[in-house]
Wavefront OBJ file of the C-alpha trace (Angstrom):
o trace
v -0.963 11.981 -10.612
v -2.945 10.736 -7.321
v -4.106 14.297 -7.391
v -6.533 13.971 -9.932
v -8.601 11.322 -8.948
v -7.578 9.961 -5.108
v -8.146 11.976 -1.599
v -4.674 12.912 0.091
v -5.603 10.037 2.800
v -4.758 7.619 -0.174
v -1.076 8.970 -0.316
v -1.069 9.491 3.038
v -1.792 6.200 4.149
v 0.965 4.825 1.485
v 3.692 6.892 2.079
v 3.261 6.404 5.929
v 3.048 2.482 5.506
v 6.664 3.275 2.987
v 8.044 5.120 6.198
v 7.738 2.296 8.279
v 8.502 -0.087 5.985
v 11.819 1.382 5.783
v 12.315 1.888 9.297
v 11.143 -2.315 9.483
v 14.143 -3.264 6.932
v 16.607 -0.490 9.393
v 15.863 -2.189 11.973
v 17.099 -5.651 11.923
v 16.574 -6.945 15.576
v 12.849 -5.230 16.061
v 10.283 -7.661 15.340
v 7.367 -4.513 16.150
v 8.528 -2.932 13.349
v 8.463 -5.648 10.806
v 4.529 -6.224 12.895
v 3.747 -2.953 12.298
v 4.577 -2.805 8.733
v 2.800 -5.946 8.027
v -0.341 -4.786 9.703
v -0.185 -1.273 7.717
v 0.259 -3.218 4.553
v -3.116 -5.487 5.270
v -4.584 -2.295 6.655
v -3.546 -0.058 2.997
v -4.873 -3.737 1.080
v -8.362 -2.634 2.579
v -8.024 1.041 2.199
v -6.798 0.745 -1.455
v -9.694 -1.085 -2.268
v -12.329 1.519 -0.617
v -10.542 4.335 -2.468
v -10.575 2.813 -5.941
v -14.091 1.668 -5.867
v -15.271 5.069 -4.190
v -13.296 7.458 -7.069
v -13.021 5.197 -9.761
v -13.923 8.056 -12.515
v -17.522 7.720 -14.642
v -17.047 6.581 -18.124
v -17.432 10.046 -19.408
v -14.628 11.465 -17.347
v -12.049 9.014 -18.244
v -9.143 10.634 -19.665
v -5.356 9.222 -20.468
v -4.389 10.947 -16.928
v -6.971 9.337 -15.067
v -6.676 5.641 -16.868
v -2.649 5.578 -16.021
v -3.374 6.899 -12.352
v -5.927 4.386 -11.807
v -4.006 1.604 -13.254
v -0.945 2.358 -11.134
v -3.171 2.065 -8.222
v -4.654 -1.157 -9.390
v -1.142 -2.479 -10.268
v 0.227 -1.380 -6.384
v -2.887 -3.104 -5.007
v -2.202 -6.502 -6.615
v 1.602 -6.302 -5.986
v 0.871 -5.180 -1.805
v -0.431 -9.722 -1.339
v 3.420 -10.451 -2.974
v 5.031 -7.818 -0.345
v 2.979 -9.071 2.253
v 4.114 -12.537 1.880
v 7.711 -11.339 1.742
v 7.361 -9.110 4.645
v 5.588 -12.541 6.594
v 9.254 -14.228 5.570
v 11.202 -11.878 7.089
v 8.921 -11.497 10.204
v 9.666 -15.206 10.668
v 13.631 -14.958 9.810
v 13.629 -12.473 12.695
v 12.130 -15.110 15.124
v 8.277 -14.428 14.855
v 6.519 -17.532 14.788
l 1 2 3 4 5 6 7 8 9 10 11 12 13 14 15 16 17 18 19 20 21 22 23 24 25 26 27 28 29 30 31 32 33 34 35 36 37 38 39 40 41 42 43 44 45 46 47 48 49 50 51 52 53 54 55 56 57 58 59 60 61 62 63 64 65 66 67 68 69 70 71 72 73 74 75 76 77 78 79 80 81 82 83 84 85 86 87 88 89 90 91 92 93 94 95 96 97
């Protein structure tokens, strides 16, 4: 559904930051990884909010399609603050300060 309305670079940028996520939560000793994941996270926050306010769709182009792709967007963009503060936890119960 990103298709319709975002660039690739928005999936792009959130399926890479999903790849390292997962590679954070693999591995348990690396506190780069869990760094790096909570830097691409902040970084996507930023980029999420370029993309929707750059292709959010005119009122006269609105369709069902476009009104569910853009509120799964909005929805991932106000859940990313929640991850980011459970990523922080887990930064610190690895030894980050």
């Amino acid at each position: 559904c990103m298709g319709y309305i975002f660039p690739a670079s928005y999936a792009w940028g959130n399926f890479s930051i999903l790849a390292v996520g997962i590679w954070a939560i693999v591995q348990r000793d690396s506190l780069d990884a869990i760094m790096m994941f909570l830097s691409g996270l902040l970084l996507t926050v930023l980029t999420d909010i370029i993309h929707i306010s750059v292709f959010y769709p005119s009122k006269n182009s609105v369709t069902d399609l476009r009104r569910f792709t853009v509120g799964m967007a909005i929805l991932s963009l106000l859940l990313k603050p929640v991850s980011c503060y459970f990523v922080y936890q887990m930064y610190r119960e690895r030894g980050g300060e």
